[in-house]
C-alpha positions as CSV (number, residue, x, y, z in Angstrom):
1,X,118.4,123.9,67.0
2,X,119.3,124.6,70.9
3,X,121.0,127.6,69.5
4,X,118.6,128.9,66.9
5,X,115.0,127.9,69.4
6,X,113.1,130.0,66.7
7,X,113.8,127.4,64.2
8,X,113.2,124.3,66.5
9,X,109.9,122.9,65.1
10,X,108.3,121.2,68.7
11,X,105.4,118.9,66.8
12,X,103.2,119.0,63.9
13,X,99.7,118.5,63.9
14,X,97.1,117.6,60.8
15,X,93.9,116.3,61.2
16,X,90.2,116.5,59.3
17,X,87.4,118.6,61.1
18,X,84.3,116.4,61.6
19,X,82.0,118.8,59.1
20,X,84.1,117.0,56.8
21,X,85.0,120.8,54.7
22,X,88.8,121.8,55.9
23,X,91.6,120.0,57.2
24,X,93.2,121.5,60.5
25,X,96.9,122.0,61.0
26,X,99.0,122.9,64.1
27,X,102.9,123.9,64.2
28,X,104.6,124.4,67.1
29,X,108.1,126.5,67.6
30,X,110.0,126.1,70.4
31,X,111.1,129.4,71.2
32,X,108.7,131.5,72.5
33,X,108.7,133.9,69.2
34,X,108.9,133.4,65.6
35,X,112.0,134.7,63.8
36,X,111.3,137.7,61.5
37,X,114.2,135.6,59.1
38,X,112.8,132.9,58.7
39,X,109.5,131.3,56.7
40,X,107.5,128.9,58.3
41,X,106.0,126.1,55.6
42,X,102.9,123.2,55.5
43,X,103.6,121.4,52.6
44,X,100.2,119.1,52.0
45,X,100.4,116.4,49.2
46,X,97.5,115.3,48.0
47,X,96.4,112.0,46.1
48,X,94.4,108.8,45.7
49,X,96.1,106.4,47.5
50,X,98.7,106.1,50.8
51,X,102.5,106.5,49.4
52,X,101.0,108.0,45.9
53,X,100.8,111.5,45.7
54,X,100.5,114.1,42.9
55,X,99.7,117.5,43.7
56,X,101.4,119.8,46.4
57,X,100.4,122.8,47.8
58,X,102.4,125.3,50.7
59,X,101.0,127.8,53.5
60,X,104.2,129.6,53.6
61,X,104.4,132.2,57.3
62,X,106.6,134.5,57.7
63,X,106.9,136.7,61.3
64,X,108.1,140.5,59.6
65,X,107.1,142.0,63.3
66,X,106.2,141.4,66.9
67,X,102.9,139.9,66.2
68,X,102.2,140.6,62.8
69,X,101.8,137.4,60.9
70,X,102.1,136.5,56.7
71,X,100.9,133.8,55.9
72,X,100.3,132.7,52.0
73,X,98.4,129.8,50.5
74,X,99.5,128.7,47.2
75,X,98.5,131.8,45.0
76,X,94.6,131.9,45.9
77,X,94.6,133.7,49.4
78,X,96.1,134.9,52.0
79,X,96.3,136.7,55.3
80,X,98.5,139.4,57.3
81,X,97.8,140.9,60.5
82,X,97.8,140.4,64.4
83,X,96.6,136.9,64.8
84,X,97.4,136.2,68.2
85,X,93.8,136.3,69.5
86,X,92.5,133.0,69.8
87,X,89.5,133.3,67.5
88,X,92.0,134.0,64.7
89,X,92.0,135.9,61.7
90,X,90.0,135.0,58.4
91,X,92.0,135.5,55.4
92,X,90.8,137.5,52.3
93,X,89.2,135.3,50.6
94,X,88.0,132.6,53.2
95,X,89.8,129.8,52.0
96,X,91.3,129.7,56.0
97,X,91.7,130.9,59.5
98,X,94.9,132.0,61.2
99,X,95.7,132.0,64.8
100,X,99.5,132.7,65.3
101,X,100.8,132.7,69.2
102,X,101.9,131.0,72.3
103,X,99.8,128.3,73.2
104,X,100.2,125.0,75.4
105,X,101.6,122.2,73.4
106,X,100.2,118.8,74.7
107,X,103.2,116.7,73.9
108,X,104.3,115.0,77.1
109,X,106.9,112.9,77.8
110,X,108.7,111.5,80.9
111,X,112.1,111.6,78.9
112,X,114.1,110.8,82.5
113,X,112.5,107.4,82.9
114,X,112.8,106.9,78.9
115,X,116.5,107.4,79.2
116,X,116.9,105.1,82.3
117,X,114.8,102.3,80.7
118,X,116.9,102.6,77.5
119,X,120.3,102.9,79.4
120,X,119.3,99.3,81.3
121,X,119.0,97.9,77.7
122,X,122.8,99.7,76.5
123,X,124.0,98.3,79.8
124,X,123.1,94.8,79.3
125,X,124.4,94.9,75.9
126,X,127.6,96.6,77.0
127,X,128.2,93.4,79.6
128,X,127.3,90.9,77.0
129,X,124.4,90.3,79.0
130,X,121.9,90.7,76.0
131,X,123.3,89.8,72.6
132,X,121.1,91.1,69.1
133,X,119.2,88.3,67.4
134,X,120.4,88.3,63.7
135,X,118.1,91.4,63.2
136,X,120.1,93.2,65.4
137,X,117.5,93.2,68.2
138,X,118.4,92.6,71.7
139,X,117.4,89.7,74.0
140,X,116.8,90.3,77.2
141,X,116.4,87.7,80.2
142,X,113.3,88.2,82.3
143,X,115.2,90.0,84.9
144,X,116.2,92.8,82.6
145,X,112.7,92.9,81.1
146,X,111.3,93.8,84.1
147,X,113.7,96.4,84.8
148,X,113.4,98.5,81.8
149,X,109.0,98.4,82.7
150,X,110.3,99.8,85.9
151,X,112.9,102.5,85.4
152,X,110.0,103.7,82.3
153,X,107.6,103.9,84.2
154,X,109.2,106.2,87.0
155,X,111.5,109.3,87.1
156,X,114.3,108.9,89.6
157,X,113.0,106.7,91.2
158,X,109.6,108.3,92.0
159,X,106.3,108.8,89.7
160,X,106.9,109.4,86.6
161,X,107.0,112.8,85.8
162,X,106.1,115.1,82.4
163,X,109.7,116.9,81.6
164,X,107.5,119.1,79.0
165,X,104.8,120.2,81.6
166,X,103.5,123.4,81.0
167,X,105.2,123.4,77.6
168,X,104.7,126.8,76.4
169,X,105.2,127.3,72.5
170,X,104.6,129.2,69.9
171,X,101.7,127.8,67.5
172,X,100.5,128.4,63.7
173,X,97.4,127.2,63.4
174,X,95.5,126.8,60.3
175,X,92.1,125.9,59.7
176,X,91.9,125.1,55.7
177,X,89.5,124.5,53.1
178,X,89.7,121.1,51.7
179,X,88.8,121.6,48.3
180,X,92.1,124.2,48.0
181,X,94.4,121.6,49.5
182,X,93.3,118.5,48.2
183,X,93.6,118.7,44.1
184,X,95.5,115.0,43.5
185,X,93.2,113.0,45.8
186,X,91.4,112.9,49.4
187,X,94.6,111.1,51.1
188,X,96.9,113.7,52.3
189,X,100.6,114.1,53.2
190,X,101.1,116.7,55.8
191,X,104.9,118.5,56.9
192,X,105.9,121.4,58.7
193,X,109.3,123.1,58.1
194,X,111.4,126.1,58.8
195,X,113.6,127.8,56.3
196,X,115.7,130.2,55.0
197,X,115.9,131.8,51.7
198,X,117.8,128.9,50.9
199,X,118.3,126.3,53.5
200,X,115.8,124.3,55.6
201,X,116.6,124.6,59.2
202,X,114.3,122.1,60.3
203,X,111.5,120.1,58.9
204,X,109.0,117.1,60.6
205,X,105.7,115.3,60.6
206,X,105.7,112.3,63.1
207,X,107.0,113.0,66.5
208,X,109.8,111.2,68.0
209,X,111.3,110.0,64.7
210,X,114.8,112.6,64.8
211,X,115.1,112.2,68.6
212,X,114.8,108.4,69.1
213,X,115.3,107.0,65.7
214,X,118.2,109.0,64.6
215,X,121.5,109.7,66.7
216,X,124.3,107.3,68.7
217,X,120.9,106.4,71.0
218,X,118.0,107.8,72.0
219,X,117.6,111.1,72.7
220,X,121.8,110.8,72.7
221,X,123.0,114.9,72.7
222,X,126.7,114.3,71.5
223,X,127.7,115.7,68.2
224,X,127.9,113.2,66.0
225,X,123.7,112.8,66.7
226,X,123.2,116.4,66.3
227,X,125.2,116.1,62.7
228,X,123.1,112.9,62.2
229,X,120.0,114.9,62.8
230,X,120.7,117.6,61.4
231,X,121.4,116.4,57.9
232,X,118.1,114.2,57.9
233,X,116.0,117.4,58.5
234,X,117.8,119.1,55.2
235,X,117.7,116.1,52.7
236,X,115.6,115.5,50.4
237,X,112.7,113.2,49.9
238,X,115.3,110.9,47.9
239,X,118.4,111.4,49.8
240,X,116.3,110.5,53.1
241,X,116.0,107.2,51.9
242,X,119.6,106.2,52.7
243,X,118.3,106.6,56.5
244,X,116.4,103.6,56.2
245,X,119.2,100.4,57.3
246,X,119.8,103.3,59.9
247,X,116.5,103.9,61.2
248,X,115.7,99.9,60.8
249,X,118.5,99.6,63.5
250,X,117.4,101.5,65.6
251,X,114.1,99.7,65.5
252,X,115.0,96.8,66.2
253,X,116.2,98.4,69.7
254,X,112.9,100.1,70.2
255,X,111.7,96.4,69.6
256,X,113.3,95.0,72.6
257,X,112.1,96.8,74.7
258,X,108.9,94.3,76.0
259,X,112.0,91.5,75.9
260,X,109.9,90.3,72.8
261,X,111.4,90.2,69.3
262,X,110.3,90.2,66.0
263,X,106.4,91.7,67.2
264,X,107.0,95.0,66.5
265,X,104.5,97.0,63.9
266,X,105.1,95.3,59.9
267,X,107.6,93.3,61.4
268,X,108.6,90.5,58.0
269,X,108.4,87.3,60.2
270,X,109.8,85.8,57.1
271,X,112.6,83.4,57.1
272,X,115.1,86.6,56.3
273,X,115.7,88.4,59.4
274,X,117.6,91.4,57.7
275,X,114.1,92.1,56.3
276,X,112.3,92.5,59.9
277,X,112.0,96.3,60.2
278,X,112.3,97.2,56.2
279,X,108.8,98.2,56.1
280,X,108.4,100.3,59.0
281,X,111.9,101.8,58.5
282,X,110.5,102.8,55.0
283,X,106.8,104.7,56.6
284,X,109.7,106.7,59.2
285,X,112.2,107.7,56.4
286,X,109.0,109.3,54.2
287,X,108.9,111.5,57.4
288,X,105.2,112.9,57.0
289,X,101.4,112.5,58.5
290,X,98.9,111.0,56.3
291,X,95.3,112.3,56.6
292,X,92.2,110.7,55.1
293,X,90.3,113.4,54.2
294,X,87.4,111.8,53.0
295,X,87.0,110.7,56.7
296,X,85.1,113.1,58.8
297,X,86.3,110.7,62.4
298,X,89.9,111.3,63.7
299,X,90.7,108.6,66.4
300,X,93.6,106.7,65.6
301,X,97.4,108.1,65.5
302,X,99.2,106.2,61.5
303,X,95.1,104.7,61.0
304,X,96.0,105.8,57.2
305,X,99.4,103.5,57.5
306,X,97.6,100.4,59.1
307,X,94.5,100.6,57.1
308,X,96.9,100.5,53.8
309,X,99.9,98.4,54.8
310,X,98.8,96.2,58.2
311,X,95.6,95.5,56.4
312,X,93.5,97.0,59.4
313,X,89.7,97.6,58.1
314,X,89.1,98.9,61.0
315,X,90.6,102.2,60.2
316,X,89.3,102.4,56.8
317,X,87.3,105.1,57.9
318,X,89.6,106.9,60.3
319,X,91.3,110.4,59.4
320,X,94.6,109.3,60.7
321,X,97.0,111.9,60.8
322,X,97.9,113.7,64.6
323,X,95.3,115.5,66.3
324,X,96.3,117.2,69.4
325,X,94.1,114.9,71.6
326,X,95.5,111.8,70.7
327,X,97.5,109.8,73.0
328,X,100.4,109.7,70.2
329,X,103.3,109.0,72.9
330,X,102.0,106.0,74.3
331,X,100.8,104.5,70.6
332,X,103.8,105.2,69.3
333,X,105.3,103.0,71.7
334,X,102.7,100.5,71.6
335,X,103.8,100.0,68.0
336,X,107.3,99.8,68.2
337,X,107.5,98.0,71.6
338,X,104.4,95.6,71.4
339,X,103.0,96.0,68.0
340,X,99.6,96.5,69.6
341,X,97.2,99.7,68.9
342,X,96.8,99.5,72.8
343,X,96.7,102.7,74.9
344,X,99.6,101.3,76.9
345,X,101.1,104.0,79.5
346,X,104.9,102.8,78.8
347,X,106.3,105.6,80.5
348,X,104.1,106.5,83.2
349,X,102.1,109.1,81.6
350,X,98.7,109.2,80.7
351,X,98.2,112.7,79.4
352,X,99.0,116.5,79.0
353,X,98.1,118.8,82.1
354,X,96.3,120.9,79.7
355,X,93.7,119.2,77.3
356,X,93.7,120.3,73.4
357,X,90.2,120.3,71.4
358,X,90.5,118.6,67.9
359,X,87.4,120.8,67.6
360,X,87.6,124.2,69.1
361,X,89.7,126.6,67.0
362,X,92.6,127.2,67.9
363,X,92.7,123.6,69.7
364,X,95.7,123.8,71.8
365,X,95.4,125.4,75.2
366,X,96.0,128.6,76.3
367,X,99.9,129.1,77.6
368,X,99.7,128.4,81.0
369,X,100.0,131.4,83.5
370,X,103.4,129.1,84.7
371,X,104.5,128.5,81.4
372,X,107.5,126.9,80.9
373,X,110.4,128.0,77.9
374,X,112.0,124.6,76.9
């Protein structure tokens, strides 16, 4: 992915509009253009229930020239053209809108104070200082508990700081109707990808899951991660499933973290410790966003996974998914670290330096004039 940036999906966004009538999807490509050699795909699932689905349909993209966009929706519409205005482009036969460009995307993440707080923990277990309970999570003293909240929430020292500030990308977004995308049910499965003819270069739904979950360590750059990565992105839906004692490992790292074990998100508290992170491993391996479509508010980041398997009422009535204006970093961590739904800054960071809209078309920012190409 460093090599090929046009490939490198950034984040995926899906989300319901609060008329209710289309679902609203966001991709963002780290390179600042889209390869003429590659197609760009949503896949959206569709059924009644979480983890049941039975219908599928693709917006496939492809990039044939400098801003000229094709993008395809099943076999009932589609779209070609220059849609790198913001209000978009309406394809034939209405069934969605296009906007195809570089736009801000509002992922943020203070990765330096990440990788200190994480290294503190590899330290300690390096030294024998922390051993892994018989989950495989590590206790930590006090001391180095309050380390790790220290070296996350700061970057070198000083205030913690966005490494993807200004984060200019380029963005498919898609405004859909529902009725066109939702034939097996209102609950919704949602996954961006990049491909060849014949290969998928790079495919995701929930952020963080390849660079933190998979690899030697978190956000760990030797080759034996990138392999790692790699071959998760190109499996199959079956084949991913042999990721799942890996990604349980690493969870019960990301567990540690608060020097608490065994709270994490579906943590099994039951007497079989092996058992502890099986059910959230299971929600990462199946590596897409689940949208409620039937649920015209969008508030919480996974409300469609805690409604169904934390038994959250709560979020019954909550689209779930990823809009852009969620503060996904810091619940992610929240769930992993504390298994709370609390809006808990763990690394510092409160927020992108440029807003998105869940409701303004196309939603993410305009590029900033200081744009940065990471």
């Amino acid at each position: 992915m460093t090599a090929n940036p046009q490939a490198d999906i950034g984040d995926v966004y899906a989300w319901t509009a609060p008329e209710g009538d289309r679902l609203n999807l966001a991709m963002t490509v780290v390179g600042h253009t889209f390869s003429d050699r590659l197609q760009y795909i949503f896949r959206i699932d569709s059924g009644k229930a979480f983890g049941r689905t039975t219908a599928s349909t693709e917006i496939i993209c492809r990039f044939p020239a400098p801003k000229m966009a094709s993008c395809r929706l099943g076999t009932v519409d589609s779209v070609e053209g220059d849609a790198s205005d913001a209000k978009g482009l309406e394809s034939h036969n209405g069934h969605f809108r296009l906007f195809a460009g570089l736009r801000d995307d509002p992922f943020y993440n203070n990765v330096k104070g990440s990788l200190a707080a994480y290294g503190v923990v590899l330290a300690a277990l390096k030294s024998g200082a922390a051993k892994p309970d018989e989950a495989g999570c590590p206790q930590l003293d006090q001391e180095t508990t309050a380390k790790v909240g220290d070296q996350w929430r700061h970057t070198d020292g000083g205030p913690a700081t966005n490494l993807l500030a200004n984060w200019t990308a380029s963005a498919i977004v898609i405004s859909v109707d529902l009725a066109v995308v939702s034939k097996g049910g209102p609950i919704l499965a949602v996954r961006g990808s990049s491909t060849t003819s014949t290969k998928t270069l790079d495919r995701m739904a929930r952020p963080f899951v390849g660079n933190t979950l998979l690899g030697v360590s978190p956000f760990s750059t030797d080759d034996a991660s990138g392999d790692e990565r790699e071959a998760f992105n190109t499996a199959t839906a079956k084949a991913s499933m042999s990721y799942t004692a890996r990604i349980e490992k690493s969870l019960a790292f990301q567990d540690s973290l608060d020097g608490k074990c065994g709270n994490q998100l579906l943590a099994d508290r039951s007497p079989v410790p092996s058992q502890r992170y099986h059910a959230l491993a299971t929600i990462f391996v199946d590596d897409r966003l689940w949208v409620n479509s039937a649920a015209r508010v969008c508030r919480q980041f996974l409300a469609v996974e805690l409604a169904s398997l934390a038994k959250l009422s709560l979020f019954d009535a909550d689209c779930g998914g990823r809009s852009p204006t969620y503060d996904t970093p810091n619940i992610w961590r929240s769930f992993l670290v504390s298994g709370t739904t609390d809006d808990i800054a763990w690394d510092g960071l409160r927020g992108d330096e440029h807003p998105a809209s869940a409701t303004i078309f196309p939603f993410l920012a305009p590029p900033d004039a200081k744009g940065v190409d990471h």
